[in-house]
C-alpha positions in Angstrom: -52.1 -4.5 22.9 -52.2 -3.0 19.5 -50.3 0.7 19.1 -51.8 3.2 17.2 -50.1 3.7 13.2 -49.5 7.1 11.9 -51.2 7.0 8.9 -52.8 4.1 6.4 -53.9 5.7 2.8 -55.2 3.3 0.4 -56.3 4.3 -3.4 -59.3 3.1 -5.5 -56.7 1.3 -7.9 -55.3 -0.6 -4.5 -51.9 1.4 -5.1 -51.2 2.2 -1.2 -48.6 3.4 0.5 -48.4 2.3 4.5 -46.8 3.0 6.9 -45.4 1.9 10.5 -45.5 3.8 13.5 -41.3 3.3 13.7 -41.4 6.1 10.6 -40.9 2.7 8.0 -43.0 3.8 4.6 -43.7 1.1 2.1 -42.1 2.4 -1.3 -44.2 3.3 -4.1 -44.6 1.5 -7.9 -41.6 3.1 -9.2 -39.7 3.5 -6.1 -37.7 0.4 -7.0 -37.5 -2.5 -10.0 -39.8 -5.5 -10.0 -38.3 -8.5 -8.8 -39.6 -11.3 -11.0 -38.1 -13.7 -9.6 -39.8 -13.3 -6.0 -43.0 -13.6 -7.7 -44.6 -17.2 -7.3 -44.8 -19.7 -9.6 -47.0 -21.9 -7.7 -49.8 -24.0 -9.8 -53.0 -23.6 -7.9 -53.6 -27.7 -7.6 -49.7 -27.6 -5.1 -50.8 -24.7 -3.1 -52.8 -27.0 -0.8 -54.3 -25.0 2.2 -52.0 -21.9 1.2 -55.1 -19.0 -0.8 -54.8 -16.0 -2.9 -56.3 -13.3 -1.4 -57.5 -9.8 -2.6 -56.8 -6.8 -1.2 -60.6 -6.4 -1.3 -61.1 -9.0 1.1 -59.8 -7.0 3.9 -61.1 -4.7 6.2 -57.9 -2.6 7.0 -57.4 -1.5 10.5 -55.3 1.6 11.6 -53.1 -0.5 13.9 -50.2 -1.6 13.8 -48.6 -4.6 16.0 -45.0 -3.7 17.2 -44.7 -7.1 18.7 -44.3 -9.0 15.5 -41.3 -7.9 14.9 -41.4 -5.5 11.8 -37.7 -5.1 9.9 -37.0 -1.8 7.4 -38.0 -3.8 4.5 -41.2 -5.3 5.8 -44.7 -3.3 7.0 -46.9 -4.9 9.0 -50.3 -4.0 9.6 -53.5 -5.8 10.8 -57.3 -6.4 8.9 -60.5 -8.6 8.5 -61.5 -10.9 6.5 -64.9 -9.2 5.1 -65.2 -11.6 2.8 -68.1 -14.0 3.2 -67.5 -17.2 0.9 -63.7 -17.2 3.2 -63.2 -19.8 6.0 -61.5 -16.7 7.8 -64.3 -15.0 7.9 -64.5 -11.8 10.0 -60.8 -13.3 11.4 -58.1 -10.9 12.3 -55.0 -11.6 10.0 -51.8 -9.7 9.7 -50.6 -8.1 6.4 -47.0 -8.5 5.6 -46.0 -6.7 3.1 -42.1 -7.5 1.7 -40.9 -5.2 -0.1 -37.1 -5.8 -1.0 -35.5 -8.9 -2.8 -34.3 -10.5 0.5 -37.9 -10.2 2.4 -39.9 -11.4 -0.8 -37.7 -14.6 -0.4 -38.7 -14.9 2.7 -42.3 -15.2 2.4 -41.7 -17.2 -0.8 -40.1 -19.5 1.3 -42.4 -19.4 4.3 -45.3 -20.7 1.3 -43.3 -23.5 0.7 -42.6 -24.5 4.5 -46.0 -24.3 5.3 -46.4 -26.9 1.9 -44.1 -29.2 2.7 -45.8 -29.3 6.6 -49.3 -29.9 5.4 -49.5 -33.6 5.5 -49.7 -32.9 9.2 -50.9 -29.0 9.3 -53.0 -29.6 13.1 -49.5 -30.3 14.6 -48.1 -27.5 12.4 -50.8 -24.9 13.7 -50.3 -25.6 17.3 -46.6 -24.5 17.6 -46.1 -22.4 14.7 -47.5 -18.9 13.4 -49.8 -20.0 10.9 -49.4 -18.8 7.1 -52.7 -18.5 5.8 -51.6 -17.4 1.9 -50.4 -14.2 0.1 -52.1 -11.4 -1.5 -52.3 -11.8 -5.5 -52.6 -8.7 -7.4 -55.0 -7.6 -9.8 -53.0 -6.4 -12.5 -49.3 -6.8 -13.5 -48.6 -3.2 -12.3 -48.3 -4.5 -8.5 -45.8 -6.9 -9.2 -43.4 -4.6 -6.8 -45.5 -6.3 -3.6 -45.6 -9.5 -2.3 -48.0 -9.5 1.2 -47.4 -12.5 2.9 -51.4 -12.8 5.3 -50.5 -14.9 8.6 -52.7 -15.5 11.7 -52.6 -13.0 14.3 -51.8 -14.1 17.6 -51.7 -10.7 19.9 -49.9 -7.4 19.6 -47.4 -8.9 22.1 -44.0 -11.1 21.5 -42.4 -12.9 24.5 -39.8 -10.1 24.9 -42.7 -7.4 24.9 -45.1 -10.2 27.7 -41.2 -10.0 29.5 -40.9 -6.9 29.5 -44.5 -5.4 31.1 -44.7 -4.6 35.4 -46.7 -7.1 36.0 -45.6 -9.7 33.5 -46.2 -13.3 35.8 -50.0 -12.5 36.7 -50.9 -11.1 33.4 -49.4 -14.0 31.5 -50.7 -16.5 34.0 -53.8 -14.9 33.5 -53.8 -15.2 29.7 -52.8 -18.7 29.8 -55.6 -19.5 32.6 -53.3 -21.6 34.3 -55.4 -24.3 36.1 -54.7 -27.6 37.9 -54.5 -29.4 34.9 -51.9 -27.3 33.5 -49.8 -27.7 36.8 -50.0 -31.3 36.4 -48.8 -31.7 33.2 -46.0 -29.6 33.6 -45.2 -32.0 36.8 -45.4 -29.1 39.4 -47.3 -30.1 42.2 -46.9 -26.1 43.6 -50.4 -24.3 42.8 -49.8 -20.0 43.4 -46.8 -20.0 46.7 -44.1 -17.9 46.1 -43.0 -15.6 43.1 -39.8 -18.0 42.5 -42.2 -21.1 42.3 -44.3 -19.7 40.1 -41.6 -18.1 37.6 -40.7 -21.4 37.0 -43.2 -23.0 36.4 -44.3 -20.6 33.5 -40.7 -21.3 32.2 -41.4 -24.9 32.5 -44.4 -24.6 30.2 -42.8 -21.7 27.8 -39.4 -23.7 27.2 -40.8 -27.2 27.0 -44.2 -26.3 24.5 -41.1 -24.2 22.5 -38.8 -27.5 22.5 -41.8 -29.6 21.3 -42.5 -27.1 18.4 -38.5 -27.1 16.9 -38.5 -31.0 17.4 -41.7 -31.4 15.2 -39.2 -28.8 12.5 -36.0 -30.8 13.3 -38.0 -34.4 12.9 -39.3 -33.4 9.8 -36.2 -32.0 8.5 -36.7 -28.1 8.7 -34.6 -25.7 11.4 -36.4 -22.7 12.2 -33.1 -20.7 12.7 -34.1 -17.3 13.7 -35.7 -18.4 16.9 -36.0 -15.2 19.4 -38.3 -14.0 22.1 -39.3 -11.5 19.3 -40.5 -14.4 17.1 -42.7 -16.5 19.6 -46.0 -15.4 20.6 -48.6 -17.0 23.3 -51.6 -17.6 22.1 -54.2 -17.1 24.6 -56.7 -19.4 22.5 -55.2 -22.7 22.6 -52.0 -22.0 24.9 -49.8 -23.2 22.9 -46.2 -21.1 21.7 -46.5 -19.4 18.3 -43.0 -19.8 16.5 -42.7 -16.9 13.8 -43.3 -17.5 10.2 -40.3 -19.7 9.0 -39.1 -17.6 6.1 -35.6 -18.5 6.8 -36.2 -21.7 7.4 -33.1 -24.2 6.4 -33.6 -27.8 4.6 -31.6 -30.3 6.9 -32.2 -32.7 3.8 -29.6 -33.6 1.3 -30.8 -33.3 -2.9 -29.9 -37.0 -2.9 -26.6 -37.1 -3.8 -24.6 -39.7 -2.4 -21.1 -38.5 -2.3 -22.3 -35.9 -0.3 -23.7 -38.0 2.7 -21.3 -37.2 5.3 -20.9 -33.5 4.7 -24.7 -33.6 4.8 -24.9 -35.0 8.4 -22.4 -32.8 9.7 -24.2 -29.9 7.9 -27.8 -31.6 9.8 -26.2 -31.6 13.2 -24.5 -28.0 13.0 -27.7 -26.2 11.9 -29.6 -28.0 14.7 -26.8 -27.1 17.2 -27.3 -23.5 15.9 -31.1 -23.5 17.0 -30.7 -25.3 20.3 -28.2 -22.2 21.1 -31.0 -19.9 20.0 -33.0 -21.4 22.7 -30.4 -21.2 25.0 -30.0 -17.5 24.6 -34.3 -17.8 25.2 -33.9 -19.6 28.3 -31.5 -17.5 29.4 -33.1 -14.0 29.0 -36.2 -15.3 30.3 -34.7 -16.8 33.7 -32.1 -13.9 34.1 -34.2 -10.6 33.6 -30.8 -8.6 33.7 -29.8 -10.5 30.1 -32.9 -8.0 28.5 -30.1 -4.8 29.0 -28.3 -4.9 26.0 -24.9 -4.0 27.0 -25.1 -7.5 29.7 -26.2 -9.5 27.0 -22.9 -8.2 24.8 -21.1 -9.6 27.5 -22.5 -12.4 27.7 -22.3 -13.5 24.2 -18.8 -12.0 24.0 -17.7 -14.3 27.0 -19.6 -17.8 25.0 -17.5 -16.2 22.0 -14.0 -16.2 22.7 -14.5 -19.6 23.7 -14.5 -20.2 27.4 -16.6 -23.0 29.1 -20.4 -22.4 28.9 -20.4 -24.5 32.4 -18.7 -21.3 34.1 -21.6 -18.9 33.3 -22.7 -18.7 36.9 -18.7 -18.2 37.7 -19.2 -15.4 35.3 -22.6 -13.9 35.9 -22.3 -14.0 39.9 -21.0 -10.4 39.9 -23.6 -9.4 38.1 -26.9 -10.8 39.4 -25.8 -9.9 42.8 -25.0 -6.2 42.7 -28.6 -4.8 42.0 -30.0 -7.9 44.3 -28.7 -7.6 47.7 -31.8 -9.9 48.8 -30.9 -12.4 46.2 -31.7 -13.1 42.9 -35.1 -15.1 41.5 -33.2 -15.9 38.3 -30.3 -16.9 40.6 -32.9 -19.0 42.6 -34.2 -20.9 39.9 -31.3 -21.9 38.4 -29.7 -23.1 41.8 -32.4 -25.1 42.9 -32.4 -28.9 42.0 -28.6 -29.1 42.9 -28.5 -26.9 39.6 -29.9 -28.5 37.7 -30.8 -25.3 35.9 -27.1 -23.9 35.2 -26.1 -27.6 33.7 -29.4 -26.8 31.0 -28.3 -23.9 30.0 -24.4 -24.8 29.9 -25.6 -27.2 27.4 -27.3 -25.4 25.5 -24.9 -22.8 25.1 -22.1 -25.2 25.0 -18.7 -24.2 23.0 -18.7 -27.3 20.9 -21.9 -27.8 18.5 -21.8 -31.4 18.2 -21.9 -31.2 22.3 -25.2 -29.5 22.8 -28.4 -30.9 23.9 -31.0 -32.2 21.6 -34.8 -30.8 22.1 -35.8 -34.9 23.6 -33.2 -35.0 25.9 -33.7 -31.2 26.8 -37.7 -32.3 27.6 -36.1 -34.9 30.0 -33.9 -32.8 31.8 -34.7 -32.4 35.8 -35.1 -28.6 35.2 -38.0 -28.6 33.3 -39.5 -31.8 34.8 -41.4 -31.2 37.8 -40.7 -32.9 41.1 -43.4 -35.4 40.9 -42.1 -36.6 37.5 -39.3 -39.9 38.0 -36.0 -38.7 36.2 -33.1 -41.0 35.7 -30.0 -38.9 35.8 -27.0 -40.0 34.8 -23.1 -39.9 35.7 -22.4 -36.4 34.5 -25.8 -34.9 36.1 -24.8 -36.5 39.6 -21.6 -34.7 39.6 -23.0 -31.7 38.4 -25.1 -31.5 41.2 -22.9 -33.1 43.9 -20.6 -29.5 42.7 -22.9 -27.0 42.3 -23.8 -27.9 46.5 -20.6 -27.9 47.2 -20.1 -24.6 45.4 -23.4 -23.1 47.1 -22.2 -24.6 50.7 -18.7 -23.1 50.3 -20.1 -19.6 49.1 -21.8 -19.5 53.1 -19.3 -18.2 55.8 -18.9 -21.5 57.3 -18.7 -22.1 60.8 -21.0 -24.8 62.1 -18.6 -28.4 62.3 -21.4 -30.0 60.7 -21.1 -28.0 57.8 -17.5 -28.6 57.3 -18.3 -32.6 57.9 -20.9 -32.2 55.3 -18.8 -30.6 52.7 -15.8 -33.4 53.3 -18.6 -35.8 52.6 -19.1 -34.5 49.2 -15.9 -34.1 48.5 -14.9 -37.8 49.2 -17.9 -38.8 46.9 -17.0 -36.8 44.0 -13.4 -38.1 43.9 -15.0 -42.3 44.5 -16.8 -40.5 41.0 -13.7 -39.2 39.0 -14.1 -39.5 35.1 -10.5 -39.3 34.6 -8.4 -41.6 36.5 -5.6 -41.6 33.7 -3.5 -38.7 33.9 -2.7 -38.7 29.7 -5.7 -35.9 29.2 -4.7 -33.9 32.3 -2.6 -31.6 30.3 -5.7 -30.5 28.4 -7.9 -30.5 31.9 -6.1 -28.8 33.9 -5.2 -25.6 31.3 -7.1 -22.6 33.0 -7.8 -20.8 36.0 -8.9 -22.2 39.4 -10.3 -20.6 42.1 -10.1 -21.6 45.6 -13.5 -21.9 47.3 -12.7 -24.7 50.4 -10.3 -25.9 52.1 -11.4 -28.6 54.4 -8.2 -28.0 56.7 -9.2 -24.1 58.2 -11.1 -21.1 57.3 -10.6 -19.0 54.1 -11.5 -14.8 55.5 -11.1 -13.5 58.8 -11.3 -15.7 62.1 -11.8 -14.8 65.4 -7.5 -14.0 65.9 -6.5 -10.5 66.5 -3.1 -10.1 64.1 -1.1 -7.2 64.1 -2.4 -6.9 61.0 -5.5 -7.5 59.6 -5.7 -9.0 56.4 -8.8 -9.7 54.2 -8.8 -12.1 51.3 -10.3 -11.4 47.9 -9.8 -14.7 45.7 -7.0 -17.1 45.3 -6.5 -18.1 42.2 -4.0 -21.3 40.9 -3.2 -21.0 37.5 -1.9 -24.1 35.1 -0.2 -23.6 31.7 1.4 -25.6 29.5 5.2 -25.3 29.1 6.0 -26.2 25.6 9.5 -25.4 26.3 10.1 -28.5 27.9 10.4 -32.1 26.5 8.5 -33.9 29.6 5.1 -33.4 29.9 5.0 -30.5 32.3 3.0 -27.5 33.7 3.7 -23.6 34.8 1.8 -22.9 38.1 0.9 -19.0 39.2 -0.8 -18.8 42.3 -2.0 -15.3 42.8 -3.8 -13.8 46.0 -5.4 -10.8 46.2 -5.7 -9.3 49.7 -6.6 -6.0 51.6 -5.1 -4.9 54.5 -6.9 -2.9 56.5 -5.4 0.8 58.6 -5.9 -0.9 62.3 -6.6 -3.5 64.5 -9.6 -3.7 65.6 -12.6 -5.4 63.2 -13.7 -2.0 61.3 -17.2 -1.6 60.2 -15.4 -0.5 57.0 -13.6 -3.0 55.2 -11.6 -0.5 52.7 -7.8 -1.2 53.1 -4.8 -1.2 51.0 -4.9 -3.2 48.0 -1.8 -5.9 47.7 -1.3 -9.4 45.7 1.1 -12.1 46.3 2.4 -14.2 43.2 3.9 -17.6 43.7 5.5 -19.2 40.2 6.7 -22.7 39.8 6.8 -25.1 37.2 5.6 -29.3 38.1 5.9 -32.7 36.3 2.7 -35.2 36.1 2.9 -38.8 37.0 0.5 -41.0 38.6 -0.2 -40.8 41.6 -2.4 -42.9 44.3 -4.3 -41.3 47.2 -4.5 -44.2 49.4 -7.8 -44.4 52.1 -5.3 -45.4 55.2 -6.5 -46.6 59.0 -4.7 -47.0 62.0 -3.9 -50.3 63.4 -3.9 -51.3 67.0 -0.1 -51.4 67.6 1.8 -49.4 70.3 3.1 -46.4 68.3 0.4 -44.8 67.0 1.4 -43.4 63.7 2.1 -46.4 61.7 -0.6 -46.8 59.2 -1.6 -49.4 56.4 -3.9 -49.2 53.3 -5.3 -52.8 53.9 -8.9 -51.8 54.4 -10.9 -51.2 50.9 -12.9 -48.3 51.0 -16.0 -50.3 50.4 -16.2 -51.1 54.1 -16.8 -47.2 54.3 -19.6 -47.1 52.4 -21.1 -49.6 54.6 -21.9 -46.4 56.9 -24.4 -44.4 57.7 -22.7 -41.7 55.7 -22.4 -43.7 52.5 -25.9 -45.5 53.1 -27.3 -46.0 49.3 -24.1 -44.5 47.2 -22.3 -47.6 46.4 -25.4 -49.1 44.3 -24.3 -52.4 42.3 -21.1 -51.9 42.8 -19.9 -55.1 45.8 -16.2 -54.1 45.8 -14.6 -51.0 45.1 -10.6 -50.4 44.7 -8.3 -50.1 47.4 -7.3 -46.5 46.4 -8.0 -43.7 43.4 -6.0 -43.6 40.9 -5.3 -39.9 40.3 -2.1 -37.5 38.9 0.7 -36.1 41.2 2.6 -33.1 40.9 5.8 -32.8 41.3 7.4 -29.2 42.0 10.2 -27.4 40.9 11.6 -24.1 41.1 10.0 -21.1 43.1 9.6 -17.5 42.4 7.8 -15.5 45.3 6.9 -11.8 44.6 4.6 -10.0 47.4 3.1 -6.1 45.9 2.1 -4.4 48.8 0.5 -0.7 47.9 1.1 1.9 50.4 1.5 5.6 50.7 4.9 5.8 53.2 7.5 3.1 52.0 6.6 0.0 54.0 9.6 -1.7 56.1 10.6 -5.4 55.7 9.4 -6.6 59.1 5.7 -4.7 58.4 5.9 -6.8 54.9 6.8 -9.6 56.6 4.2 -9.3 58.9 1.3 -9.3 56.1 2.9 -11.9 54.6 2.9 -14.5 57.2 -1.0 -13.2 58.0 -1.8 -14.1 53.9 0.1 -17.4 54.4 -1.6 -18.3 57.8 -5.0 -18.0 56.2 -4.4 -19.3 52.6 -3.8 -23.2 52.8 0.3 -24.2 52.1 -0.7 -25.9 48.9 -0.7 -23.3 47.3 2.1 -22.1 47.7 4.4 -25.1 48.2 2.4 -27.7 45.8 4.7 -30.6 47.0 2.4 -30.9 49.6 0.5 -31.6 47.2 -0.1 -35.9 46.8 -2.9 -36.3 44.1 -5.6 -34.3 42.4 -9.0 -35.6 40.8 -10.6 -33.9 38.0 -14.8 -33.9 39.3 -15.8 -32.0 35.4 -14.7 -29.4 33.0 -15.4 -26.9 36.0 -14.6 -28.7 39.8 -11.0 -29.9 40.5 -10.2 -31.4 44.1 -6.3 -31.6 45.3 -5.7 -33.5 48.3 -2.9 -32.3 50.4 -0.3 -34.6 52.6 -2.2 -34.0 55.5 -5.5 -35.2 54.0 -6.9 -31.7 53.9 -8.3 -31.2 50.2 -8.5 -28.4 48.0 -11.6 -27.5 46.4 -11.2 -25.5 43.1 -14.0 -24.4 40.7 -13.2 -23.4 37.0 -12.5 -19.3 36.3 -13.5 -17.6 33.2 -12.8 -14.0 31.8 -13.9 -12.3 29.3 -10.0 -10.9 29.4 
């Protein structure tokens, strides 16, 4: 809805001076020297649907549109068309008027754009803010202006709709969501609860804004600037408004040969930096606590410095939950579909450029198809989703034995799915933190003992780092548990204690190594063993039913790497008021070691490891309990 300006003065000889309700006033004639060169040059037969207006054939309003995002070197106010012989014709428009170097080419360039896009301007309209031409001045003495006249699609952008109360049923309402709109976003969930229907207005937002920056990207143009302050929702025809494209980028080469390769890289880069631009989109308008400037400076400075874009929910967990002891509908939304959300955004936010998804295969992803739409997904999307339920079933206090079952399952299928059964890249996989999440052998937290002392786990965390010190290809290992011990015996309501860590350091060689799928035989002593069986007789069970597809025969065992261990250094930090004795020390430590699996502190117990993707890592002990680890990221 429009805001009020603080004051619009016009003179007889059309020399006004404007000005924004932000305090912004549009300098005057002298104020600054004409820039000839911003002036246009056009001839009126290439203008094509672009017109030269008069500042006599606008009724000037005394509003002014905060929305559409107004910078110190532009004023933007609203008017009519009053003139009668005009196509716009008692139209709303919006005035733009540019007044330094940098803005006029801007709207010079948002002209030519909107030139080059006229072969196929209906397609144009529908996704993009539409330029309707520029005001030409009577005389040569206004050659300080250039007022760029666009369509006016509302006083609101997408981060002011995001912002409002009651944001979902007044946007719904604009929209007039009907039946036919639910089906051709493919969500067969009319109204229900808020989390349905907060996704299924991002379904429509993100995928009409995907189809607009594919038209740009197909017909060589990237938009480049694209933020919730520069898309508007038209109420007319429903469609996302993309902001004028003054800084729109040619992906086209001049033609010169020699330059063909640069060229492509150039192409793929710039489209890699507007498929980011949508990520950050996505992102604010799924996680509402992104709007807050000072989260959204973390969450750009943790992207920045590198880390894996797949650990965002390892990173934003913290800080969805703490305001959200009910849960999160952000968190919600992004879970559901085996998160299918979180691997959309991961990609595309990626690290790498040339690794980010494109706008078509973005329009195909699960997350922004509906349930009744048939989506092939491949490899990397099954175990994505096989982790993220492992992840959300190991974050659950487990205690059912069907549950545990259930989480060996998936744990068996992501290793029959390991990308990486060579160990050459393993020096480059496993660089980083791990934290322990499940350990299908016991219970990670308080059971129902009653120690001497009680002991509470925080995280365990297993970290690898290459040792370029050495000639063999080899690793340093810190494992590093964080615990509280609480003042007595009994289970407290309070779960304060003293804070302590334990640090285990060792160093390990890679080889190959084989986890072999073994069965007993039917002989007299009842721990001989042999790996004769293939595991493909497994998936002949109930538990397997459907997973081994085409494939008649699988191998005998995994290939996978092995560890072997070195030296140990164990340091326990126990902080306490009175000086501690060695016995009470010793006491906490066997309490941390009876809950924390031995893996990780002795890892040559440790027979083979398989790398699931750049965040899930499973290590299988020798007593066929496995380790489940998911990637950690700092901004630190």
């Amino acid at each position: 809805m429009p805001l009020c300006a603080s004051s619009l003065s016009f003179s007889p000889s059309i020399r006004w001076r404007p000005s924004c309700s932000t305090g912004m006033t549009a300098p005057e004639k002298n104020s600054q020297r004409c820039d000839r060169a911003a002036e246009l040059t056009f001839p009126d037969g290439d203008l094509g649907t672009v017109r030269k207006f008069r500042m006599s054939d606008f009724a000037l309003c005394d509003r002014v549109s905060v929305g559409l995002q107004g910078r110190r070197d532009e004023v933007i106010f609203e008017a009519t068309v009053r003139d009668s012989n005009s196509p716009l014709y008692n139209s709303r428009v919006v005035l733009r008027d540019l007044t330094s170097v940098q803005a006029k080419r801007r709207g010079r360039r948002a002209l030519e754009v909107l030139k080059k896009l006229v072969r196929r301007q209906l397609m144009y309209h529908s996704y993009a803010m539409q330029v309707h031409g520029y005001v030409s001045p009577s005389s040569g003495e206004e050659g300080d202006h250039f007022i760029l006249v666009h369509s006016y699609q509302g006083s609101y952008s997408l981060r002011h709709w995001l912002q409002l109360s009651d944001w979902l049923p007044t946007l719904e309402a604009t929209l007039a969501l009907d039946e036919e709109w639910v089906r051709r976003v493919g969500d067969d969930t009319i109204g229900g609860p808020d989390v349905t229907r907060q996704l299924r207005l991002i379904r429509i937002i993100m995928r009409d804004l995907l189809i607009g920056v594919n038209y740009l990207h197909s017909h060589g143009l990237a938009h480049t600037e694209l933020r919730l302050e520069n898309v508007h929702i038209c109420p007319v025809d429903r469609h996302i408004k993309v902001g004028i494209l003054g800084n729109a980028v040619d992906l086209h080469n001049n033609g010169n040969t020699n330059a063909m390769a640069s060229n492509s890289d150039r192409k793929a880069m710039i489209i890699a930096f507007d498929m980011r631009c949508v990520g950050f989109m996505m992102a604010k308008m799924v996680l509402k606590e992104l709007m807050d400037a000072s989260t959204f400076t973390k969450f750009k400075l943790f992207l920045n410095k590198g880390n894996d874009s797949s650990c965002l929910r390892e990173f934003l967990l913290p800080i969805l939950c703490q305001d959200s002891p009910c849960g999160n509908a952000g968190l919600q939304m992004l879970d559901r579909n085996w998160g299918a959300g979180w691997n959309l955004l991961s990609l595309f936010l990626a690290t790498k450029p040339f690794a980010r998804i494109s706008c078509l295969d973005a329009l195909r992803h699960p997350f922004l198809c509906g349930p009744k739409w048939r989506i092939d997904p491949s490899m990397d999307l099954i175990r994505w989703g096989l982790g993220s339920t492992a992840v959300r079933m190991a974050e659950d206090y487990i205690y059912g034995r069907h549950q545990r079952r259930r989480l060996a399952y998936l744990i068996e299928l992501m290793e029959l799915l390991n990308p990486q059964p060579k160990i050459k890249n393993w020096l480059d996989i496993l660089h980083g933190r791990w934290r322990l999440l499940y350990c299908t052998g016991r219970h990670l937290g308080l059971t129902l003992r009653q120690p001497t002392h009680r002991v509470i786990i925080g995280s365990a965390v297993l970290t690898f780092t290459k040792d370029n010190n050495s000639e063999e290809p080899s690793l340093l290992l810190s494992s590093d548990i964080s615990f509280k011990v609480m003042p007595i015996s009994s289970w407290p309501h309070d779960k304060s204690g003293l804070p302590g860590s334990l640090l285990v350091k060792s160093r390990a060689k890679i080889t190959s190594g084989t986890r072999l799928y073994l069965k007993e035989e039917d002989s007299p002593i009842p721990s001989q063993f042999s790996s004769q069986e293939s595991i493909s007789s497994a998936l002949l069970s109930k538990k397997w039913k459907g997973v081994g597809g085409p494939v008649k025969e699988l191998p005998y065992s995994l290939p996978a790497a092995k560890l072997l261990q070195g030296e140990i250094d164990v340091s326990l930090n126990l902080e306490q008021s009175p000086p501690s004795n060695i016995g009470e020390a010793q006491t906490v430590l066997n309490e941390v070691r009876t809950q924390i699996p031995p893996e990780m502190f002795d890892i040559s117990k440790l027979i083979c490891g398989t790398y699931i993707d750049s965040r899930m890592l499973v290590l299988r002990g020798v007593n066929g309990s496995a380790l489940l680890f998911t990637r950690s990221c700092a901004l630190d």
